[in-house]
Backbone as CSV, one residue per row, in Angstrom:
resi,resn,N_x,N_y,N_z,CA_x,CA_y,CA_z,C_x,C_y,C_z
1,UNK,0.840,-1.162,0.000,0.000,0.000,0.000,0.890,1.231,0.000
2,UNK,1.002,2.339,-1.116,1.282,3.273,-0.906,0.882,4.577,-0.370
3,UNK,1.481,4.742,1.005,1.608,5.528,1.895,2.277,7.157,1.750
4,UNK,1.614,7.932,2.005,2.134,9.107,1.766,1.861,9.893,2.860
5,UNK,2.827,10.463,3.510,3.008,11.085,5.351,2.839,12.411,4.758
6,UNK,2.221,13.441,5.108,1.983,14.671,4.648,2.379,15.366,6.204
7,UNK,3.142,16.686,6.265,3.464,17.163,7.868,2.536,18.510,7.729
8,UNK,2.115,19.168,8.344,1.584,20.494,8.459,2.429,20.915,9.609
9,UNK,2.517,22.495,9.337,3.015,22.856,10.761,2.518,24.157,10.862
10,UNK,1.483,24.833,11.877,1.200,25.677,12.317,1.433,26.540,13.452
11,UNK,2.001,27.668,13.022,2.465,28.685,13.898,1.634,30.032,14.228
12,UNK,1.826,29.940,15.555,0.781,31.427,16.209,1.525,31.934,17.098
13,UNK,1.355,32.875,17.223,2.147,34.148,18.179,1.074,34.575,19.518
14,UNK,1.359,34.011,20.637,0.554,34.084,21.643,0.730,35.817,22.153
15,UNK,-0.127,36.476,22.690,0.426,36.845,23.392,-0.608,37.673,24.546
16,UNK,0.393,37.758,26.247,-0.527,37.376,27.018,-0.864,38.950,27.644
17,UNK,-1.827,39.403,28.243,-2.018,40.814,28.557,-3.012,40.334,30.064
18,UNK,-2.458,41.945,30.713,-2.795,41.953,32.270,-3.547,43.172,32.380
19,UNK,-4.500,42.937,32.531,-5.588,44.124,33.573,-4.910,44.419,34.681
20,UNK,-4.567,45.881,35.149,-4.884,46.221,36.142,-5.770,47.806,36.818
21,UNK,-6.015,47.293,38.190,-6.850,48.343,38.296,-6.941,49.633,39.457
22,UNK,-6.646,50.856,39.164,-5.678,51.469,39.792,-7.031,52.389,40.658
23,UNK,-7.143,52.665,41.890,-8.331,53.655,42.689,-7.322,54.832,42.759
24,UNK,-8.107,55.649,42.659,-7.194,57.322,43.089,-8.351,58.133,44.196
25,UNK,-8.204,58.624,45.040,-8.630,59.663,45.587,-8.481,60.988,45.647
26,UNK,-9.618,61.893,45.594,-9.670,63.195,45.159,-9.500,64.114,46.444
27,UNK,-8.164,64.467,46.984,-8.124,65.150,48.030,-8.477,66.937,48.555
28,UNK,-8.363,67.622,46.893,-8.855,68.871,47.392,-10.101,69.112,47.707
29,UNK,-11.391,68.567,47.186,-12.193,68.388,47.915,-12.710,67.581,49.010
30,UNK,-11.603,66.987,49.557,-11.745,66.272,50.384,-13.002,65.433,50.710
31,UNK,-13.039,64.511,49.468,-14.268,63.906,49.038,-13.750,62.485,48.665
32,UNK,-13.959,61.443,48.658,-13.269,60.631,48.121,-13.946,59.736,47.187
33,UNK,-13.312,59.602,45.821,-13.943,59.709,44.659,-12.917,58.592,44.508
34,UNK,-13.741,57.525,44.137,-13.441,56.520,43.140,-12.811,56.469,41.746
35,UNK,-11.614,56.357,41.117,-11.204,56.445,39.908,-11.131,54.560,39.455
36,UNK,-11.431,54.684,38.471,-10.807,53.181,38.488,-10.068,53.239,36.868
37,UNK,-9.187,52.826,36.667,-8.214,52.994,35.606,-7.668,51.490,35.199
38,UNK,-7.912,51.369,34.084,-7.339,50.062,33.742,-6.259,50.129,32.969
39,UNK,-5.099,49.318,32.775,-4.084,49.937,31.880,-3.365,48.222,31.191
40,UNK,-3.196,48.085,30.414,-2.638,47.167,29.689,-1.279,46.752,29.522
41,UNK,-1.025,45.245,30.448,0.569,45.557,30.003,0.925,44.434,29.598
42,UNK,1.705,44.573,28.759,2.529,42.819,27.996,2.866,41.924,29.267
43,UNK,3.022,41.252,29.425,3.276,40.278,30.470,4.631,39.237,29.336
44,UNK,3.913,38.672,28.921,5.493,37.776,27.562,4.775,37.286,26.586
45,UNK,5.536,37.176,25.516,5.256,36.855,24.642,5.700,35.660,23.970
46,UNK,5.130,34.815,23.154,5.738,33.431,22.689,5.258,33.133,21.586
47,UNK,5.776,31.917,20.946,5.443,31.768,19.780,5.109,29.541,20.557
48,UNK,4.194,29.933,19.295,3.493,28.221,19.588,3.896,27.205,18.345
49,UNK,4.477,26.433,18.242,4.352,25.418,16.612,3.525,24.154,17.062
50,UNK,2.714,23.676,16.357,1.691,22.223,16.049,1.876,21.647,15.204
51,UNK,2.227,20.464,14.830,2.356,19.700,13.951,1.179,18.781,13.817
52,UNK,0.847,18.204,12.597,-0.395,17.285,12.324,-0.007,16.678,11.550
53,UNK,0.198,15.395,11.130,0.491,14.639,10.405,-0.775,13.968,9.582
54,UNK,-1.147,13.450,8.461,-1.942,12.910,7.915,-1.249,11.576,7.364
55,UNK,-2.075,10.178,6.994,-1.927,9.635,5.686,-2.636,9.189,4.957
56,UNK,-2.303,9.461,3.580,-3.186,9.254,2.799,-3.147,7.615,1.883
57,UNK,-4.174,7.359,2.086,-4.026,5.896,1.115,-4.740,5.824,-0.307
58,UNK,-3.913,5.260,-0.972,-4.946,5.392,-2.307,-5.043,4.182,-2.587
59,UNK,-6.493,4.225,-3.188,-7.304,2.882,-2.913,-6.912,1.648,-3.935
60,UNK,-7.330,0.534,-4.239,-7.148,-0.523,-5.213,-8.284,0.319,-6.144
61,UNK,-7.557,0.046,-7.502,-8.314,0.307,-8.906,-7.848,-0.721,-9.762
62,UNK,-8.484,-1.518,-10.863,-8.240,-2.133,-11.965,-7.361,-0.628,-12.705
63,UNK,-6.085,-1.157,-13.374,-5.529,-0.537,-14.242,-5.790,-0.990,-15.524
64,UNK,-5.852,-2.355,-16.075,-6.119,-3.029,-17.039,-6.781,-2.603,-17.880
65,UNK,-6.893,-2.676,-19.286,-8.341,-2.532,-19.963,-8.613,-4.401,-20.535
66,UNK,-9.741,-4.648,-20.499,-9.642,-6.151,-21.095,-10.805,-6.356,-22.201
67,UNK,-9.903,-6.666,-23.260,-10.891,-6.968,-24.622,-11.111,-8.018,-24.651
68,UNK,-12.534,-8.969,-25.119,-12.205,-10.263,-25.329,-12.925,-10.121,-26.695
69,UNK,-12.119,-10.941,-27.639,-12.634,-10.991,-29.176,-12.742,-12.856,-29.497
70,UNK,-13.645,-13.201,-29.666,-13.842,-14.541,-30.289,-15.014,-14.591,-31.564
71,UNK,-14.286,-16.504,-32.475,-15.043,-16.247,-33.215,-16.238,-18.125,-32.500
72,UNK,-17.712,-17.686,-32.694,-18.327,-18.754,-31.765,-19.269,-19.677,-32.867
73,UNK,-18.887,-20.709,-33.359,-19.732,-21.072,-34.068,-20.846,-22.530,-33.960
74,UNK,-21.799,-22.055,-34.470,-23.177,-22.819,-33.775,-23.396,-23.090,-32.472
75,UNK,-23.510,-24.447,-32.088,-23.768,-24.552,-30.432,-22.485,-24.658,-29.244
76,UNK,-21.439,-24.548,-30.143,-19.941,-24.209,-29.221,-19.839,-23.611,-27.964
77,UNK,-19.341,-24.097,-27.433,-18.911,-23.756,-25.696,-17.885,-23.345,-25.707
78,UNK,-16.839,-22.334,-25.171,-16.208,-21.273,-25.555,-15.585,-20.999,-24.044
79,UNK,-14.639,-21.028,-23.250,-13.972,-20.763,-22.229,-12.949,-20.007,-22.745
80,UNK,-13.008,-18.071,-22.063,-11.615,-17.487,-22.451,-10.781,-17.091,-21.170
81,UNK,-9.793,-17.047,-20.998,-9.278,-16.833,-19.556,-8.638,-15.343,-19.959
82,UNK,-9.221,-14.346,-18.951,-8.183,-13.221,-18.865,-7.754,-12.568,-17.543
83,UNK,-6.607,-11.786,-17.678,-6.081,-11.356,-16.149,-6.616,-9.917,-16.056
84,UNK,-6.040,-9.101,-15.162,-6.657,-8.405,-14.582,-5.491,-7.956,-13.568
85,UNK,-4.945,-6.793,-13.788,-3.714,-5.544,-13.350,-4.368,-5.091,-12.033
86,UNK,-4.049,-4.944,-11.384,-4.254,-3.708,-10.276,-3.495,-2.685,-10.002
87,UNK,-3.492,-1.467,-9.807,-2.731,-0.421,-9.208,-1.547,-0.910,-8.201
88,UNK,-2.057,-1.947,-7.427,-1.197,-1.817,-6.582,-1.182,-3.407,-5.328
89,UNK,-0.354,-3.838,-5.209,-0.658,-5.167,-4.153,-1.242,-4.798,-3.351
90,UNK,-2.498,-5.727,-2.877,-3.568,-5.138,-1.324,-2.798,-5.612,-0.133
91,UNK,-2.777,-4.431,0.585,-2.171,-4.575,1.788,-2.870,-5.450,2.742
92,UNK,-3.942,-6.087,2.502,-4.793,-7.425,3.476,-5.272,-7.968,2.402
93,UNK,-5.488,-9.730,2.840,-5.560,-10.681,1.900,-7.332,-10.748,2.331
94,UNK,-8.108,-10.928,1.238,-9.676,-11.250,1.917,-10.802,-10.210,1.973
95,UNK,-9.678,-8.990,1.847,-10.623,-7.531,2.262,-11.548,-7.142,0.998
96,UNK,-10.977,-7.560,0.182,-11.552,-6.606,-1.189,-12.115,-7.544,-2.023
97,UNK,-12.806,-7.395,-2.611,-13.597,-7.497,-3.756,-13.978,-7.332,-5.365
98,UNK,-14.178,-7.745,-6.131,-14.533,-7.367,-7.619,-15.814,-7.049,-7.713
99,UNK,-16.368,-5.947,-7.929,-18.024,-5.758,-8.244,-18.140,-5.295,-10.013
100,UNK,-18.647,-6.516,-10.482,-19.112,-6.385,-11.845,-19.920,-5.372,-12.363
101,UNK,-20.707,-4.640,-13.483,-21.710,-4.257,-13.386,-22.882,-5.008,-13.812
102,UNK,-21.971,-6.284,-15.114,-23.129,-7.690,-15.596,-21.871,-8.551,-15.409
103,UNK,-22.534,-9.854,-15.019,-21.720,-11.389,-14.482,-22.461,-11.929,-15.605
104,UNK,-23.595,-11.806,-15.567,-24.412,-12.670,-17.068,-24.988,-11.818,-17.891
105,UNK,-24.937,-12.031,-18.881,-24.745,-11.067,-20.240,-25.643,-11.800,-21.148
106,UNK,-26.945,-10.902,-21.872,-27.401,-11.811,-22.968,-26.725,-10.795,-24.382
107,UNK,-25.724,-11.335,-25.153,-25.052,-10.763,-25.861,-25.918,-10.208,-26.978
108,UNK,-26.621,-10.949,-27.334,-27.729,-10.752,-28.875,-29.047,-10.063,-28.408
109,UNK,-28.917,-9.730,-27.628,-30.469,-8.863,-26.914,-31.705,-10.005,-27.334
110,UNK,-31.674,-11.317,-27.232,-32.789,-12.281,-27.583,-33.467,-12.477,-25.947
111,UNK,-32.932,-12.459,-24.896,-33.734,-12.979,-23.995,-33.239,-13.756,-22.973
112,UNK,-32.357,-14.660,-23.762,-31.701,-15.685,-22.939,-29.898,-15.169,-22.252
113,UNK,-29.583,-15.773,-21.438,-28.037,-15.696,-21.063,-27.141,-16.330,-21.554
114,UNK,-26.355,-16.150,-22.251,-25.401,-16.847,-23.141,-24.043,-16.295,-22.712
115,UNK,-23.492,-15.159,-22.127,-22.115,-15.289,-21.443,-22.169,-14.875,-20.186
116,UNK,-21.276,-15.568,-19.632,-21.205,-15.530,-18.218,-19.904,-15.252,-17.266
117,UNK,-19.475,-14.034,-16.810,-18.488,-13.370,-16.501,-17.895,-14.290,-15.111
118,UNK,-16.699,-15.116,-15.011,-16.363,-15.905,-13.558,-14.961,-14.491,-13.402
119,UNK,-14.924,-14.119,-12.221,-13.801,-13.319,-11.605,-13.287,-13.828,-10.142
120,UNK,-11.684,-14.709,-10.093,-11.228,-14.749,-9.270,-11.613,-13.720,-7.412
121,UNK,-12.122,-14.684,-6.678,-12.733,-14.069,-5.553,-11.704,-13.432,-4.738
122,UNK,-10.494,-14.235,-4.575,-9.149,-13.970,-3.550,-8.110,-12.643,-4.554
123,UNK,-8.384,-11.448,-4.011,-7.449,-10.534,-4.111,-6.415,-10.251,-3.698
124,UNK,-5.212,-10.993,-4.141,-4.022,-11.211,-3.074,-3.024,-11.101,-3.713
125,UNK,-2.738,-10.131,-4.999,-1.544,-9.683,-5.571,-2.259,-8.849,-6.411
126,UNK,-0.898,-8.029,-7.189,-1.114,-6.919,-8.230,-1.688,-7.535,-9.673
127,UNK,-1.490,-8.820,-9.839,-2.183,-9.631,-11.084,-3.464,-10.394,-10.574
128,UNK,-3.786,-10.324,-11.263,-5.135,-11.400,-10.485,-5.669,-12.195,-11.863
129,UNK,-5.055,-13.192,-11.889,-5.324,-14.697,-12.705,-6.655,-15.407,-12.458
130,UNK,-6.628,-16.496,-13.495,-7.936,-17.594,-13.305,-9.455,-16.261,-13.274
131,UNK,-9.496,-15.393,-13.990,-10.656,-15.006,-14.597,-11.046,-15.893,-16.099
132,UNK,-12.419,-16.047,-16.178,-12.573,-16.350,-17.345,-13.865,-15.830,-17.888
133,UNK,-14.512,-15.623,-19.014,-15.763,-15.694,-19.352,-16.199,-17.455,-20.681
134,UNK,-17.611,-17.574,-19.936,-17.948,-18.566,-20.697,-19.029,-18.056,-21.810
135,UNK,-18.701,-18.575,-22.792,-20.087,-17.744,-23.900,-20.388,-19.534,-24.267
136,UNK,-21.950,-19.304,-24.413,-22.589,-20.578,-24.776,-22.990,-20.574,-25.671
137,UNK,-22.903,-21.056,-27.195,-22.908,-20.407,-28.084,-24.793,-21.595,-28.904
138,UNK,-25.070,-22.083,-28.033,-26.624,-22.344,-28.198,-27.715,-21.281,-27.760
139,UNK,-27.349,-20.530,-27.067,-27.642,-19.648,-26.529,-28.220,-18.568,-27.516
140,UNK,-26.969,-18.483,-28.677,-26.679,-17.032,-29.423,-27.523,-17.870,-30.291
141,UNK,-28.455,-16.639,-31.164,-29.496,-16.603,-31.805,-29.235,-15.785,-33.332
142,UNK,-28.584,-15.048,-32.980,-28.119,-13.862,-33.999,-26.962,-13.680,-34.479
143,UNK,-26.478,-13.972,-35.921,-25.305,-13.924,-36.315,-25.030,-12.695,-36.484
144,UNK,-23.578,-12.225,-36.327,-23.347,-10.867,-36.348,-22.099,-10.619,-35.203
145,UNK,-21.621,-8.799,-35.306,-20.792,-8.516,-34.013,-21.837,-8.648,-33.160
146,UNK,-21.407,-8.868,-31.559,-21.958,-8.414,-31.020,-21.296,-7.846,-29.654
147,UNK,-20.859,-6.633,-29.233,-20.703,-5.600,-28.393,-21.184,-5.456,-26.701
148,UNK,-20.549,-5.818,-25.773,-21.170,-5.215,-24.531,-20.068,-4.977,-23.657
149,UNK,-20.395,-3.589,-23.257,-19.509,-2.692,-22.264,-19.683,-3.723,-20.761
150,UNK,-18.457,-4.172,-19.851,-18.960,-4.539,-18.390,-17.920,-3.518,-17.833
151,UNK,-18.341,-3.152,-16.613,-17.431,-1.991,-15.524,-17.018,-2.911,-14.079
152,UNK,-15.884,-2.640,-13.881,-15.451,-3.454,-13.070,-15.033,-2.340,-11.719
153,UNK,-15.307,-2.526,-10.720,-14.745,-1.832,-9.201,-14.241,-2.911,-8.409
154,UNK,-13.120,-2.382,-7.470,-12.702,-3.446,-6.270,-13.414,-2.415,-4.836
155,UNK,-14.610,-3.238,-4.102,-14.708,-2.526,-3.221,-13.995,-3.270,-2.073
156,UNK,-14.593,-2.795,-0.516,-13.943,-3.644,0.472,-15.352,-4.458,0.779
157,UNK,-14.768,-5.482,1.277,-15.747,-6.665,1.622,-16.079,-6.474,2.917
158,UNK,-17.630,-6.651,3.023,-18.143,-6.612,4.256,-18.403,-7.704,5.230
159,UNK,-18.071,-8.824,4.296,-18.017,-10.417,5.188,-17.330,-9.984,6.678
């Protein structure tokens, strides 16, 4: 997992002040009159530093892009194996996950399921092997290309 220590350091200038409060009496009229006078004085001054440290982790992503091109003819059964890159080795074995957006795919828009996306469950290196898709080719109805986008995420597992 790549780790990145970020430091902050924040500096403030304290500084501390004293009330005081001074009575005077008024003697030519021999009256005695309350003054009260407050006056402000530095007492010391300092400086403060804080440090905060952060780290930041950046998460598992598929780096890969994965094409699969075959040619499927009549009722053929069809096993393709492909891998699958990650950003980066997972720092815990078990934690993470593959979330598909389709596992079963009806390729020819007829109705039925004819490929079927298998993705290695154990995320436990930067390659991740033993993926395959199966296309069933009794299934397929419609000769022709046929095209479908799947989106792949690694989340964390909630098991």
């Amino acid at each position: 997992m790549l780790k990145k220590i970020i430091s902050l350091c924040f500096i403030s200038s304290a500084l501390l002040w004293a009330e005081t409060t001074v009575t005077t009496v008024d003697t030519e009229n021999k009256e005695s009159t309350k003054v009260v006078k407050k006056e402000r004085k530095l007492i010391k001054s300092d400086s403060i530093r804080v440090d905060a440290k952060a780290k930041v982790f950046v998460p598992l992503e598929v780096i890969s892009d994965i094409e699969v091109k075959t040619l499927v003819v009549d009722d053929e059964e069809i096993t393709l194996p492909f891998e699958m890159e990650l950003n980066k080795k997972p720092d815990t074995f078990y934690k993470y996950r593959f979330n598909l957006s389709n596992k079963e795919i009806d390729i020819d828009s007829d109705g039925k399921i004819d490929t079927v996306i298998y993705v290695n469950k154990n995320i436990d290196s930067k390659i991740i092997r033993d993926n395959y898709v199966k296309i069933s080719g009794k299934n397929i109805s419609k000769e022709g290309t046929h095209r479908k986008r799947v989106y792949i995420t690694v989340e964390v597992d909630s098991r």
